[in-house]
C-alpha positions as a Markdown table, in Angstrom:
| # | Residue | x | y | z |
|---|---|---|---|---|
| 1 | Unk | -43.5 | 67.1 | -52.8 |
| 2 | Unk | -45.0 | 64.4 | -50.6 |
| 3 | Unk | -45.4 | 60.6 | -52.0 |
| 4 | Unk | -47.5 | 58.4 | -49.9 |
| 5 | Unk | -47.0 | 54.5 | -50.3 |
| 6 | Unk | -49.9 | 52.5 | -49.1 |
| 7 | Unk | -49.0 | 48.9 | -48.5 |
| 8 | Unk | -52.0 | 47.7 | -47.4 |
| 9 | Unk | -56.0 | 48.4 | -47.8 |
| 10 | Unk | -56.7 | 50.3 | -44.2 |
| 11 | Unk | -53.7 | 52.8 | -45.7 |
| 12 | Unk | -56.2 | 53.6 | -48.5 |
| 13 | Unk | -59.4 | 54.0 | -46.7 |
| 14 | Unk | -57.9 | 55.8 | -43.9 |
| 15 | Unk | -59.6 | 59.3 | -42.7 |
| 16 | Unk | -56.2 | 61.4 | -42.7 |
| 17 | Unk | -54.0 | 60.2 | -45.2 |
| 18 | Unk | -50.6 | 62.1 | -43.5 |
| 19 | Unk | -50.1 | 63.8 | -40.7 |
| 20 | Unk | -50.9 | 67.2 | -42.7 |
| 21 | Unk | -54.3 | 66.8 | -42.8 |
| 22 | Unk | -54.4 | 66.4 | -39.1 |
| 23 | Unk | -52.4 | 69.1 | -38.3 |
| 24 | Unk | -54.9 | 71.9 | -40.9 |
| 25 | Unk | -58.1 | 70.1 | -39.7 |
| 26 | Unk | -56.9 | 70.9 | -36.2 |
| 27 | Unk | -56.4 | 74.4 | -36.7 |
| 28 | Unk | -59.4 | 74.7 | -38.7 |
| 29 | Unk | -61.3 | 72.8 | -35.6 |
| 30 | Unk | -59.4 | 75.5 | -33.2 |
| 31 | Unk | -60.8 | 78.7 | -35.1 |
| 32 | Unk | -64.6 | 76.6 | -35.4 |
| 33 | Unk | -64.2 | 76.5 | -31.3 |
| 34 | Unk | -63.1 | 80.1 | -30.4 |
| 35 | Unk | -65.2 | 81.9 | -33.3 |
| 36 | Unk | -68.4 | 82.8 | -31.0 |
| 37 | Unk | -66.3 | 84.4 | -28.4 |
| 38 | Unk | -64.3 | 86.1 | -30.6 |
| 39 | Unk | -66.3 | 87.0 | -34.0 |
| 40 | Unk | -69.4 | 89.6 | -34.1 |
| 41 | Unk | -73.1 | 88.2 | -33.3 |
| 42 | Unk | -73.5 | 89.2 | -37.1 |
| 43 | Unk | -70.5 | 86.8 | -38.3 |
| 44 | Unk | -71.5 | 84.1 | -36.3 |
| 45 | Unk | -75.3 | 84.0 | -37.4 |
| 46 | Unk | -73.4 | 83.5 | -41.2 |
| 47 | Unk | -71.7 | 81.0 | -39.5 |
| 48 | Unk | -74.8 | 78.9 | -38.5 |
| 49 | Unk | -76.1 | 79.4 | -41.8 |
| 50 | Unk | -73.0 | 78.1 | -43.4 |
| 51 | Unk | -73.1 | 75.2 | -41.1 |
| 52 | Unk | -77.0 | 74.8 | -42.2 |
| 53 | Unk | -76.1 | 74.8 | -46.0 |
| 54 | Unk | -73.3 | 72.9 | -45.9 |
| 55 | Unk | -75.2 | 70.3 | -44.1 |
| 56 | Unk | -77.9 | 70.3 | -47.3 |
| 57 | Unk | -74.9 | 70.6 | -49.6 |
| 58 | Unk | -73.4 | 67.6 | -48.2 |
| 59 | Unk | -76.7 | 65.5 | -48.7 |
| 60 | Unk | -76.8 | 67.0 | -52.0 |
| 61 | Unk | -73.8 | 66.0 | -53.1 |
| 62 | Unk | -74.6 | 62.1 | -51.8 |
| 63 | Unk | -77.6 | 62.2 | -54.9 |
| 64 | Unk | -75.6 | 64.7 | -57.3 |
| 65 | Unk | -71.9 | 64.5 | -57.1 |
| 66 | Unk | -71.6 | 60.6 | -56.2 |
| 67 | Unk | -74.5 | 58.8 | -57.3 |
| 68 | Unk | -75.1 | 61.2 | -60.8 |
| 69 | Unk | -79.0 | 61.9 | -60.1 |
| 70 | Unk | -80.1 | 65.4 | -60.7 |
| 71 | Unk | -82.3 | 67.1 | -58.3 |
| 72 | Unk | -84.1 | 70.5 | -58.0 |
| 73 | Unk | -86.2 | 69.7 | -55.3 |
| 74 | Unk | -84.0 | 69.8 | -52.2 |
| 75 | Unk | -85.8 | 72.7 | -50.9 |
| 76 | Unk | -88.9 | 70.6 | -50.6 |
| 77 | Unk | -86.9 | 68.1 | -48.2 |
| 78 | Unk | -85.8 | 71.3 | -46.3 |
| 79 | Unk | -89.2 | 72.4 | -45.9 |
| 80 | Unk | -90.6 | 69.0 | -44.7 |
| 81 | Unk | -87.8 | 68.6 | -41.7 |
| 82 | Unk | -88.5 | 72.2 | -40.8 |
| 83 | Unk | -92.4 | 71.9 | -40.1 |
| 84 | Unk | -91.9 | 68.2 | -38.6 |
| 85 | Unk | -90.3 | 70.5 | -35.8 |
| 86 | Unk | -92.5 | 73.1 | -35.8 |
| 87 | Unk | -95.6 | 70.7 | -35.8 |
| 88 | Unk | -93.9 | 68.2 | -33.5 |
| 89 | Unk | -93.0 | 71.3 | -31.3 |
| 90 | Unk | -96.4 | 72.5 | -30.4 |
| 91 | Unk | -97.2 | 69.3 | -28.5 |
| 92 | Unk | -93.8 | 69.8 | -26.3 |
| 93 | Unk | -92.0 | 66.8 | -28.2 |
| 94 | Unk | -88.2 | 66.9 | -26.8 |
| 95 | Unk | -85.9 | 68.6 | -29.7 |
| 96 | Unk | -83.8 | 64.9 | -29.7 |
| 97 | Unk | -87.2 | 63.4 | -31.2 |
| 98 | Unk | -88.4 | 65.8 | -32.8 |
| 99 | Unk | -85.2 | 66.2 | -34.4 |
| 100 | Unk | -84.9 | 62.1 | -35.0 |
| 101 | Unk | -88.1 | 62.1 | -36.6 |
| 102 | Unk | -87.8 | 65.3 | -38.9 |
| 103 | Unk | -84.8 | 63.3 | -40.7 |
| 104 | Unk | -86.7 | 60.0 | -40.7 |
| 105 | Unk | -89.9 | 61.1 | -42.1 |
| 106 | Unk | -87.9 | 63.1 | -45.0 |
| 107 | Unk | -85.7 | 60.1 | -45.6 |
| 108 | Unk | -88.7 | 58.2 | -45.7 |
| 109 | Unk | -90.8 | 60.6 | -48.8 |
| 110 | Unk | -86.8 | 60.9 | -50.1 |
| 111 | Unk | -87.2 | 57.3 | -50.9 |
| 112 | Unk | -91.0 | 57.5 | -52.3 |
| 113 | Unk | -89.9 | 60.0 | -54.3 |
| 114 | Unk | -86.5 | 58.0 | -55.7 |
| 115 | Unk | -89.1 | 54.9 | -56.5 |
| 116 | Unk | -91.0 | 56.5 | -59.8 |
| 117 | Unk | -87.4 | 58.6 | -60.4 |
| 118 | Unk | -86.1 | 55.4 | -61.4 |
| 119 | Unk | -86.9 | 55.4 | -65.1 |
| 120 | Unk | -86.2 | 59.0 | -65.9 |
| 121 | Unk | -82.7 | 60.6 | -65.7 |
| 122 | Unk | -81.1 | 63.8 | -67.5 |
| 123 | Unk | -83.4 | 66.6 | -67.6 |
| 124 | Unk | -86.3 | 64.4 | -67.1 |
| 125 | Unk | -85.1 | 63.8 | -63.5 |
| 126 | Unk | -85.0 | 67.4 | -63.1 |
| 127 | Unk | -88.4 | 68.0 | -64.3 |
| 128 | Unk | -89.7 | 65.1 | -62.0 |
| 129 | Unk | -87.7 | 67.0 | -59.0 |
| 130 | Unk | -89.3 | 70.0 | -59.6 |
| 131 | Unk | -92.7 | 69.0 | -60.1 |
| 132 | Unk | -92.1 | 67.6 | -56.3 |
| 133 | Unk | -91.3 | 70.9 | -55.0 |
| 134 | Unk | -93.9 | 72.2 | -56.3 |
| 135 | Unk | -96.6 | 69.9 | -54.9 |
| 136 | Unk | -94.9 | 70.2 | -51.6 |
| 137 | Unk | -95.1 | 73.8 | -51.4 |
| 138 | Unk | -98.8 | 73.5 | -52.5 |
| 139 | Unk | -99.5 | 71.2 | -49.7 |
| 140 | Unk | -97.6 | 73.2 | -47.4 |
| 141 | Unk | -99.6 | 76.2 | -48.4 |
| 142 | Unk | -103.0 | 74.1 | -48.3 |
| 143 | Unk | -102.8 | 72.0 | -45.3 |
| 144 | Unk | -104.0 | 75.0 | -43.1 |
| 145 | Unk | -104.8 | 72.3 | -40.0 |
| 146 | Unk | -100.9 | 71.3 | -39.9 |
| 147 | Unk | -98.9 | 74.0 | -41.5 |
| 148 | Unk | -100.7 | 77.4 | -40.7 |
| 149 | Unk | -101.0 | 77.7 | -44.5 |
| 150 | Unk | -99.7 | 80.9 | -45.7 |
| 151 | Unk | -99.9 | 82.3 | -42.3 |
| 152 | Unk | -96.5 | 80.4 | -41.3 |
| 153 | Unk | -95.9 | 78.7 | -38.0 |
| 154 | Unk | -93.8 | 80.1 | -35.2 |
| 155 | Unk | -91.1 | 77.8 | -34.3 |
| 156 | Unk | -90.0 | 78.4 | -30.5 |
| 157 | Unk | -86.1 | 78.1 | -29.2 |
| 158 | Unk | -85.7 | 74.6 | -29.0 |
| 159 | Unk | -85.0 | 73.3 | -25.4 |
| 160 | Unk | -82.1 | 71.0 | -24.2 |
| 161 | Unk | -81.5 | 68.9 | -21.8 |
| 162 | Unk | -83.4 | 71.3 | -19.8 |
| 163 | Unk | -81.8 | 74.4 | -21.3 |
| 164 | Unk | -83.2 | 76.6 | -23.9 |
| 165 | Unk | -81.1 | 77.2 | -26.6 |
| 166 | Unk | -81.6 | 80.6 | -28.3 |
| 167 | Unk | -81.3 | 81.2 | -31.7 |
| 168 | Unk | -78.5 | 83.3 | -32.3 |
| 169 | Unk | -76.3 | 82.3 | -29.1 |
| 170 | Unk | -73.1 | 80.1 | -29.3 |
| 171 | Unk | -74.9 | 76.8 | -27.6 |
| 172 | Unk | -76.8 | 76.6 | -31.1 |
| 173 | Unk | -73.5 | 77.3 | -33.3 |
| 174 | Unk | -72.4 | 74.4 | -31.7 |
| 175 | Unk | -75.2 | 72.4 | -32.7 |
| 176 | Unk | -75.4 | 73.4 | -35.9 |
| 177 | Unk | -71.2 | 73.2 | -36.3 |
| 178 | Unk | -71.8 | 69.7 | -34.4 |
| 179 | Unk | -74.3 | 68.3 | -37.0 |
| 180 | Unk | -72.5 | 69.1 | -39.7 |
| 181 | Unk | -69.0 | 67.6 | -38.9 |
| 182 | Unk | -71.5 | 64.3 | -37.7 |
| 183 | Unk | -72.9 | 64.3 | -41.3 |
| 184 | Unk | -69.6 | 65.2 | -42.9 |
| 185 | Unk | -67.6 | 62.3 | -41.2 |
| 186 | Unk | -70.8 | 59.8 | -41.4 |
| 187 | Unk | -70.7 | 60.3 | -45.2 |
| 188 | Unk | -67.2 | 60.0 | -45.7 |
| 189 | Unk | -67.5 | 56.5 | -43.8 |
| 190 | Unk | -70.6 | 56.1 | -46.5 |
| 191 | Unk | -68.1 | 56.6 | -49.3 |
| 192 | Unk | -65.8 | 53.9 | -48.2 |
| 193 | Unk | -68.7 | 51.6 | -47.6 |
| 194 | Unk | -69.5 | 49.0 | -50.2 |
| 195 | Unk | -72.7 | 51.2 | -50.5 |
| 196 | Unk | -70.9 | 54.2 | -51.0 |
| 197 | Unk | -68.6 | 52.6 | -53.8 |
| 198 | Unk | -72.0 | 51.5 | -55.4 |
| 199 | Unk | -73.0 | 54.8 | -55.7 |
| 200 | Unk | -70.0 | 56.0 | -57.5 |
| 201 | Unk | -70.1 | 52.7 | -59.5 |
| 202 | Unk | -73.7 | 54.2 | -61.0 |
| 203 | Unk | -72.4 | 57.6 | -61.1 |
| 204 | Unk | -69.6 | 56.4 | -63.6 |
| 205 | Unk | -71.5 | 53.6 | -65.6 |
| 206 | Unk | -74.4 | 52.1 | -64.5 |
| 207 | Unk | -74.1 | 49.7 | -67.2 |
| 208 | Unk | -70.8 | 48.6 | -66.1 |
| 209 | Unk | -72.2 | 48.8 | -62.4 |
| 210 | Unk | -74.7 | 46.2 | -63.2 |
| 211 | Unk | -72.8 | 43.8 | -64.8 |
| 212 | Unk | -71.2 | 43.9 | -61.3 |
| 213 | Unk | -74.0 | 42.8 | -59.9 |
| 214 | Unk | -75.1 | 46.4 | -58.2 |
| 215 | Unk | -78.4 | 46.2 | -57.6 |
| 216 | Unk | -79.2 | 50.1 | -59.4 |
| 217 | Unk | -82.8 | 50.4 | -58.4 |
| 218 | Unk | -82.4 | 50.0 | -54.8 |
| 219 | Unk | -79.0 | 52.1 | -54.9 |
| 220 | Unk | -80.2 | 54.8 | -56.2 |
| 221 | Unk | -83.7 | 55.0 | -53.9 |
| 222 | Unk | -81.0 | 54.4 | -50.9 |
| 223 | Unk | -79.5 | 57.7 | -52.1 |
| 224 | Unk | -82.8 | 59.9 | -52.3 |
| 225 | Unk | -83.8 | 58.7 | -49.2 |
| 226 | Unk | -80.0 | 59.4 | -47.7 |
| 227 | Unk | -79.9 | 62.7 | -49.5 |
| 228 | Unk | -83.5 | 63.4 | -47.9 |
| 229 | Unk | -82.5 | 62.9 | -44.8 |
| 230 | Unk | -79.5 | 64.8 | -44.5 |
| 231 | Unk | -81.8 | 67.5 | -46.0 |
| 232 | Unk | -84.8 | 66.6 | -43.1 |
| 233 | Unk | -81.9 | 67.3 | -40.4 |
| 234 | Unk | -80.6 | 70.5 | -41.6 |
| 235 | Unk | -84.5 | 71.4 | -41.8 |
| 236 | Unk | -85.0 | 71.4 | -38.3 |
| 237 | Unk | -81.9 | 72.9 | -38.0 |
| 238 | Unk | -83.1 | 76.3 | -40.3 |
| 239 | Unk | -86.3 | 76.4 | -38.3 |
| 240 | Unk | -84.7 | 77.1 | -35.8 |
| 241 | Unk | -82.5 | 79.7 | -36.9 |
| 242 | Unk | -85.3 | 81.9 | -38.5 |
| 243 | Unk | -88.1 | 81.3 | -36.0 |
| 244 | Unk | -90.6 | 81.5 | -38.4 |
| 245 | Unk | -91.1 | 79.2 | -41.5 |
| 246 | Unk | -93.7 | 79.7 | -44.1 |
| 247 | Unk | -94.5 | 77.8 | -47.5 |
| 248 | Unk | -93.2 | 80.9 | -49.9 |
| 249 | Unk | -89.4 | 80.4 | -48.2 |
| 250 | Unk | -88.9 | 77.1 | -49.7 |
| 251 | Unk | -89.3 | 77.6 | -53.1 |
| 252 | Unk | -87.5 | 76.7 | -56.5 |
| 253 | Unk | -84.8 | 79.5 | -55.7 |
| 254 | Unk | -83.7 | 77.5 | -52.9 |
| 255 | Unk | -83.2 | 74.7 | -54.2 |
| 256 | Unk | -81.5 | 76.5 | -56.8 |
| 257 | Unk | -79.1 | 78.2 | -54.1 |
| 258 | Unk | -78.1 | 74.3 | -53.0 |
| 259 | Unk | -77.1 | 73.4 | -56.5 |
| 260 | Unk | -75.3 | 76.1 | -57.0 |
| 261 | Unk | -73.6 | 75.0 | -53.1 |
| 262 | Unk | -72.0 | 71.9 | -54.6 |
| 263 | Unk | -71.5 | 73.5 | -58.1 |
| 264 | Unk | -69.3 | 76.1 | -56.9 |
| 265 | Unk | -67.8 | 74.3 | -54.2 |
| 266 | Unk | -66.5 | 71.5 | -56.2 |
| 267 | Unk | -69.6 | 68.3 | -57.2 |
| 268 | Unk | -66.9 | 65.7 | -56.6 |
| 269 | Unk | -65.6 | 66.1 | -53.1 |
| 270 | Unk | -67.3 | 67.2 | -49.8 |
| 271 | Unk | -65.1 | 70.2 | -49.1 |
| 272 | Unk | -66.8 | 71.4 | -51.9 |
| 273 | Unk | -69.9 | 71.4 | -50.1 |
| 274 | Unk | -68.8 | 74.0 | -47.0 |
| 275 | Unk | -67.0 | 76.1 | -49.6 |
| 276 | Unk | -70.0 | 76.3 | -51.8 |
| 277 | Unk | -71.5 | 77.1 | -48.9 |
| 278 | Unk | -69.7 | 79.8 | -47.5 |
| 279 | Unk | -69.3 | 81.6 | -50.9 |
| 280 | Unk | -73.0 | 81.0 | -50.9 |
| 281 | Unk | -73.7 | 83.2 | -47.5 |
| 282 | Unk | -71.1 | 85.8 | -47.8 |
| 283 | Unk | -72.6 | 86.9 | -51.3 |
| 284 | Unk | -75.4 | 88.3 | -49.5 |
| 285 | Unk | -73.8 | 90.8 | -47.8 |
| 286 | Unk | -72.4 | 91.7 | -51.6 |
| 287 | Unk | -76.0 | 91.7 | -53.2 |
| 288 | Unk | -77.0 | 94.4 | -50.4 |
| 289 | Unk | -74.3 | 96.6 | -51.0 |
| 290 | Unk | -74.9 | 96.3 | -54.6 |
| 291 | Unk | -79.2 | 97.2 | -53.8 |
| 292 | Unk | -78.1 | 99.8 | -50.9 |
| 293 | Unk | -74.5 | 101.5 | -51.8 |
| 294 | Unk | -74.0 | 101.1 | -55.6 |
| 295 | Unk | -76.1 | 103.8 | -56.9 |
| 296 | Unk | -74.8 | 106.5 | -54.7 |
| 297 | Unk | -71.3 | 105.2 | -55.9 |
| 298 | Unk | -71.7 | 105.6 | -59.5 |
| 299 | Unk | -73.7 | 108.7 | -59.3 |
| 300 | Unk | -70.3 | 110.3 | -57.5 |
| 301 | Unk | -68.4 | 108.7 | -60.3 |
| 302 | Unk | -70.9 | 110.6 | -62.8 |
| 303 | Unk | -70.5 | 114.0 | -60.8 |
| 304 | Unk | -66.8 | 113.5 | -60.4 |
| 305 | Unk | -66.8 | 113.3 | -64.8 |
| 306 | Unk | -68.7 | 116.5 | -64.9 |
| 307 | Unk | -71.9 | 115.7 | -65.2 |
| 308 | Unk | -74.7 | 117.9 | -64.7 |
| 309 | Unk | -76.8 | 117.5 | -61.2 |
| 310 | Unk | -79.6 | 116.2 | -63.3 |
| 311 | Unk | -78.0 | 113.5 | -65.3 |
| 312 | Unk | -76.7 | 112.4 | -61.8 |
| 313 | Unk | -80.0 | 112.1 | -60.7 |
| 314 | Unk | -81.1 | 109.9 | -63.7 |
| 315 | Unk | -77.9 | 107.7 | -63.3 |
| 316 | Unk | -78.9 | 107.4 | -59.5 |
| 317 | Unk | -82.2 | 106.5 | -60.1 |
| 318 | Unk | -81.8 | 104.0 | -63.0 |
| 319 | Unk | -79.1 | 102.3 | -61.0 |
| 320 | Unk | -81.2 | 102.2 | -58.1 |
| 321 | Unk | -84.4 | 100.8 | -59.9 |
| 322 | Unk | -82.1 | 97.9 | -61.5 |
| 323 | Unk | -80.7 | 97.4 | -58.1 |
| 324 | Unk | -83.9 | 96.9 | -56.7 |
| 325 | Unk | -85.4 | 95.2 | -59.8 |
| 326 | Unk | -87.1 | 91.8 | -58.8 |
| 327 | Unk | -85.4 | 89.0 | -60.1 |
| 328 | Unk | -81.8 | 90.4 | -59.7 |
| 329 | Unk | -80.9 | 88.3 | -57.2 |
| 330 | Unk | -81.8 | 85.4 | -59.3 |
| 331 | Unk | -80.4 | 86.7 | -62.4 |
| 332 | Unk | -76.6 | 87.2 | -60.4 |
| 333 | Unk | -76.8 | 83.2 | -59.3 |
| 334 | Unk | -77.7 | 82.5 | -63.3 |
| 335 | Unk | -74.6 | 84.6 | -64.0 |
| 336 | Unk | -72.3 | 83.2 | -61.4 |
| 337 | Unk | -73.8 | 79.5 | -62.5 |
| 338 | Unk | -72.6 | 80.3 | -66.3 |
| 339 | Unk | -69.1 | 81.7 | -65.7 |
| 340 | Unk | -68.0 | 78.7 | -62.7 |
| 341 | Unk | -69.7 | 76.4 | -65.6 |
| 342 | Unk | -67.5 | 77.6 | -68.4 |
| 343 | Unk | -64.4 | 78.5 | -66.8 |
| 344 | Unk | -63.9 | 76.5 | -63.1 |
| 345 | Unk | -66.1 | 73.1 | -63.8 |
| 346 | Unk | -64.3 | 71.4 | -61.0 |
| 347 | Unk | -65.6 | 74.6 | -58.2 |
| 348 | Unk | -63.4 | 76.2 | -55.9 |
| 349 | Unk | -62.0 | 72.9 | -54.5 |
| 350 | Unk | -61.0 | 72.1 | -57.7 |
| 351 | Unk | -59.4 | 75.9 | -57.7 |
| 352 | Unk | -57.5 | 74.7 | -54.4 |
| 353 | Unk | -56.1 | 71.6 | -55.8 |
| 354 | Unk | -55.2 | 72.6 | -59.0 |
| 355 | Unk | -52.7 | 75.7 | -56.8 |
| 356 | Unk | -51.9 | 73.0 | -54.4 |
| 357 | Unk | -50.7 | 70.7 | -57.4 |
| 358 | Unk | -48.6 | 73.9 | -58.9 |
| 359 | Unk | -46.3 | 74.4 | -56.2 |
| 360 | Unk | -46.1 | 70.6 | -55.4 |
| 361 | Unk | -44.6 | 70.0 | -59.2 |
| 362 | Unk | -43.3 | 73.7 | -60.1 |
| 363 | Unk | -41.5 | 73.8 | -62.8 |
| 364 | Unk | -43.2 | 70.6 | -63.9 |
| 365 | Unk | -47.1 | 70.9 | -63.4 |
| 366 | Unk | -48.9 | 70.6 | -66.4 |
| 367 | Unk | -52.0 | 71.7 | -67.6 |
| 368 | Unk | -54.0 | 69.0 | -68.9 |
| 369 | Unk | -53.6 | 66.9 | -65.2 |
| 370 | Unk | -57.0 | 67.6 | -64.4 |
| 371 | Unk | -58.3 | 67.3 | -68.3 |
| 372 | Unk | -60.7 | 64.6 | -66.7 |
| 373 | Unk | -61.1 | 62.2 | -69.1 |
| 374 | Unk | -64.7 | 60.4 | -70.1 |
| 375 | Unk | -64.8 | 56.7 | -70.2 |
| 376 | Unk | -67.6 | 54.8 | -71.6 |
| 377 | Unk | -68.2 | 51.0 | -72.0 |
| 378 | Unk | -68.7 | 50.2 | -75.7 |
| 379 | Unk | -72.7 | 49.9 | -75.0 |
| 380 | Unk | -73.2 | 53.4 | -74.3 |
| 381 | Unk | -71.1 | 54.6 | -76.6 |
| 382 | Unk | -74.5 | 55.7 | -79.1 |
| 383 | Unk | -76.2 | 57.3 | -75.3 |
């Protein structure tokens, strides 16, 4: 077991708190370096979309895990980066501006949208986040002059430094990885940032954060418009990737898909974020075997029982309608939401820790050390 004794403050807001961390991360940055050359076109377009949501996850977990403000709008912040490129794009804007100003201009309606959020929280935040995405998608789907309406917009490769930078080749893995380790280390550097502490102040108590003297109101529009930017970023990002954005991709599902990023990843710690993230992608490859293979599977299993050729039939073809069912895919994230809810609250990070912690103090690990425990000052008491 490893004890660290920190004798001084830079030994508790360092990066890498022993040389373990720097010897995993460096692996982990070895295998991120060599994966184009060596990994399928197929496994590395996953990649990039990992890279993507994780980015969004991140931002997410900025409002959600640090600052304790609920949001089902994210999507809408996804969308709004994505056409500032592909609008930006058609009057040759260079991808560096472009890019810049897809991130500013979604930070900037982040913190419109955190102003008249201020008085709500709980499920009424929610219902305000929603009610944003919904207006966005409208606008997106009405605002023919700008946005194609329901036509979509074609979003070219983007061009670099002179280069142009296809889609699914590794130059744009390595933007994509690049942004996200930028946004992952900036927000760690947040978090250790008086405004970061803030942020976790209100997350915990905002009463005991004010009588602190944290200003709430502007902390917590400094975290939608954060959150919204991070968001804008990975927007242009996902343009990009799919070449093709219309208003129906960005709807309620996503923003469903990026809760359940940070949800199953762990709400409390950015790891959480790319693990949410990765478990996120690589279930879609499981939902398509489960539409495409599945029914063929279980109608062998009926024939191998004895059943007649007709009753296979039926089995194949009710298996195959609920496969195909609209609304299944939907209905698996509500499942998976329930279950990580009721059995693994802390997410797959948690998972990790909770192993890590078991070998650390076998025979002595108990399990009630990560009971967490809710504190509340005496005024909030009757909440």
């Amino acid at each position: 077991m490893k004890f660290l004794f920190k004798t001084d403050y830079e030994d508790d807001i360092r990066l890498f708190p022993h040389s373990g961390y720097i010897v995993s991360y460096g692996v982990l940055a070895a295998f991120l370096l060599v994966a184009p050359f060596v990994l399928s076109s197929y496994l590395v377009s996953q990649l990039v979309f990992v890279c993507i949501y994780a980015t969004v996850g991140v931002g997410l977990m900025i409002l959600t895990g640090f600052t304790g403000q609920a949001s089902l709008g994210h999507a809408a912040f996804l969308a709004i980066g994505a056409y500032t490129a592909g609008f930006l794009q058609q009057y040759n804007v260079p991808f560096p501006v472009y890019f810049l100003a897809g991130g500013a201009l979604t930070g900037i309606v982040g913190a419109l949208v955190g102003f008249p959020a201020l008085r709500l929280s709980g499920i009424y935040l929610v219902i305000a986040t929603i009610s944003f995405a919904f207006i966005v998608e409208e606008v997106l789907a009405r605002w023919e002059s700008v946005t194609h309406g329901n036509e979509g917009m074609r979003v070219k490769a983007l061009s670099l430094f002179g280069q142009t930078v296809p889609q699914n080749g590794s130059a744009f893995y390595f933007l994509c990885l690049g942004v996200l380790v930028v946004t992952i280390i900036g927000t760690l550097n947040l978090l250790r940032s008086p405004t970061g502490r803030a942020f976790v102040a209100i997350r915990d108590s905002e009463t005991a954060a004010r009588s602190m003297g944290v200003n709430v109101s502007l902390y917590k529009v400094k975290s939608f418009a954060i959150s919204a930017a991070i968001t804008g970023f990975a927007g242009v990002l996902f343009a990009h990737k799919l070449s093709f954005i219309s208003p129906e991709m960005f709807t309620l599902q996503l923003s469903i898909e990026f809760i359940i990023v940070i949800l199953i990843g762990g709400t409390f710690s950015l790891h959480g974020a790319v693990l949410g993230a990765i478990f996120l992608v690589m279930i879609d490859p499981f939902l398509t075997y489960l539409k495409d293979d599945l029914p063929g599977i279980i109608a062998g299993i009926a024939a191998a029982f004895g059943a007649g050729k007709a009753t296979v039939s039926n089995v194949q073809a009710n298996v195959a309608a609920i496969a195909s069912a609209n609304g299944l895919k939907g209905a698996i994230y509500g499942v998976i939401i329930v279950l990580f809810v009721l059995f693994e609250p802390l997410g797959l990070y948690g998972r990790w820790l909770k192993i890590k912690l078991f070998f650390q103090l076998f025979p002595l690990y108990k399990r009630a050390t990560f009971k967490r425990q809710k504190i509340y000052v005496k005024s909030e008491r009757n909440r």
